[in-house]
N, C-alpha and C positions, 0 to 999 in steps of 0.2 A: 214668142212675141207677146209683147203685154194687149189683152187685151181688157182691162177694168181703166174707170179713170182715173189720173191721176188727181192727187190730192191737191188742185190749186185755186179753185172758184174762192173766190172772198165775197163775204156776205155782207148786208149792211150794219152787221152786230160785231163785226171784227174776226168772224169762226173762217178758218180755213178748211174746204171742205171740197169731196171729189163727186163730179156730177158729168155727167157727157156733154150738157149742153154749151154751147160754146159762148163764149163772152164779147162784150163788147169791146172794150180795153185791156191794155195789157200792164200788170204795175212790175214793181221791183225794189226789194227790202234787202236784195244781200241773199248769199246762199242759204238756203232754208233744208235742202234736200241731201239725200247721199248717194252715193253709186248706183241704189235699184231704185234710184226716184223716191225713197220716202221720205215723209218728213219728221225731221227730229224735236226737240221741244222748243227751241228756239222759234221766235217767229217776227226776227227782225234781225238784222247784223250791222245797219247802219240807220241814221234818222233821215235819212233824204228818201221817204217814200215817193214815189212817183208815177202818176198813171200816163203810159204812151199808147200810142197808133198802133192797130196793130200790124197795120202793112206803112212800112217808110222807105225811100229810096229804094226800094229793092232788095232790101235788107233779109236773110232768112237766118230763122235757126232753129234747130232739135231741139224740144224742150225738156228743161231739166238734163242737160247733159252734164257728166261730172265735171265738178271747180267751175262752172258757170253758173251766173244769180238765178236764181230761182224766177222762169215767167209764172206772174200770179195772175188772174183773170176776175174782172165784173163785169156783172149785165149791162151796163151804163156808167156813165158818166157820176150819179147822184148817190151811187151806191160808193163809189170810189172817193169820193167828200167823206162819207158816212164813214166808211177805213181810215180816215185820216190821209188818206192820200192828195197829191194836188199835182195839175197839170206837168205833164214834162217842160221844160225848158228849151229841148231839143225840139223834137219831133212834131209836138204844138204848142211851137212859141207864140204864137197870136191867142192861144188859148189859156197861158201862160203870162201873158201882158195882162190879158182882161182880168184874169185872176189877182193879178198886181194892182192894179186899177181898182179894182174894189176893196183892197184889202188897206191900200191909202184912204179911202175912203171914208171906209170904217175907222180907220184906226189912227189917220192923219200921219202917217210917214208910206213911205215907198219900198218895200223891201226889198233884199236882196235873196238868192232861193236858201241860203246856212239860215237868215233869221227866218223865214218863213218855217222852214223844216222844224228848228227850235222850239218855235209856239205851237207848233200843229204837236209834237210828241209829247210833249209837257199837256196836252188836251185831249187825247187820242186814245193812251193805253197806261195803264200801270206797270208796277215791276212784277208782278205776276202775270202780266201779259192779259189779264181781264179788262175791258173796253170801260172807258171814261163814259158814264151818262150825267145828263144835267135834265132838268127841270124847267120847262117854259112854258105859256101862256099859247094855248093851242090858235088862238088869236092872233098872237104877235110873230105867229113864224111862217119864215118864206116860203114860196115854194122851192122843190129840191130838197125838202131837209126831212130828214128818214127822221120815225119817231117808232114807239113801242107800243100800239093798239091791241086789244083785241088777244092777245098774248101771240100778239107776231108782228114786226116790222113791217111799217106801212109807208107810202111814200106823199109828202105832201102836194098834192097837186092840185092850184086853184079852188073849188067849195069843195073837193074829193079828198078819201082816203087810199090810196092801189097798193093791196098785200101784194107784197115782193114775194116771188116762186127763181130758184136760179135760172128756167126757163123765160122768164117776164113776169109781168103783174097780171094779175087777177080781176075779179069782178070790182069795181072801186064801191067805196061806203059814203055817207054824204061827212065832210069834215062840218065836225060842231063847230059853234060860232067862239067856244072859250071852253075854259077847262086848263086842270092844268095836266102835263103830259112827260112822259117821261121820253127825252131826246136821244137820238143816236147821234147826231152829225155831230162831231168836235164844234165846242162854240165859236172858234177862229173860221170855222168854215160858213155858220150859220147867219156871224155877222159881216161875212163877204158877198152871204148870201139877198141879206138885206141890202147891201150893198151895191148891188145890181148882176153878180152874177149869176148868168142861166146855163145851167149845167146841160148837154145835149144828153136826152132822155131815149129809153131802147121803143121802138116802134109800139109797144103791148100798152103803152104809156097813153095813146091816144086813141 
């Protein structure tokens, strides 16, 4: 019986990595794994990332079993933006609408979930598989939106800074008033974020 974790926690830098502690969401990129559960160099098989519930109708299943998509796991909701990921369609379609809703917002059309997926992978990762960052005005950004402090991922929340641990966040820092900063979250995410949406945060968060 395996008893180590498996390799699925997603961080807000894009790293796939194995931790015991259990996550808040669940996403899914396509098969990432092989027959003893590891994972190979791939770390994506399709662009429709997605983060679900992890309990829905009653749904169960063995994770990582062979020829089945690989379950990925985050602490939260904020962390799963920060992967480029975005609400299921399915499982939280009201969270899914709002995400829609703000992304008309921002961007003045309505999408559908092909173009959404489109703009979020073109802002998300490279062809080496290394995570897209951008550059903003520690000022101008929402809350929700992971950024690179401190030389570790920090989460923006209201005048705070909360180093992300896979367990939850940490003691918070006071967020300066400007500066410029180096982003995690995909910019598609950041100006949905502006946009009004509120990503549901893991408990450590308040």
């Amino acid at each position: 019986m395996r008893t180590e974790p498996l390799q699925n926690r997603v961080t807000p830098e894009g790293r796939i990595i194995a931790v015991a502690a259990r996550g808040g969401l669940m996403g899914n990129r396509g098969i990432l794994h092989d027959a003893a559960q590891r994972l190979g160099t791939a770390r994506w098989r399709h662009r429709n990332w997605i983060a679900c519930r992890l309990e829905f109708r009653g749904r169960h299943r063995a994770v990582m079993q062979p020829g089945r998509y690989t379950e990925l796991f985050f602490l939260d909701e904020a962390v799963s933006l920060a992967a480029g990921h975005r609400p299921c369609a399915e499982c939280r379609r009201a969270d899914y609408e709002r995400f829609r809703d703000a992304w008309q917002e921002a961007f003045g059309t309505r999408p559908g979930a092909t173009e959404i997926d489109g703009a979020l992978h073109i802002a998300r990762v490279r062809r080496n598989r290394a995570q897209i960052t951008h550059e903003a005005d520690m000022g101008h950004l929402p809350e929700g939106t992971f950024i690179h402090w401190a030389g570790a991922p920090h989460l923006v929340l209201r005048d705070r800074l909360l180093p992300y641990a896979p367990e939850g966040y940490g003691a918070p820092a006071p967020r300066p008033a400007s500066g410029r900063v180096t982003v995690l979250t995909p910019r598609p995410c950041v100006a949905v974020l502006v946009a009004g949406y509120r990503p549901a945060l893991h408990s450590s968060a308040e």
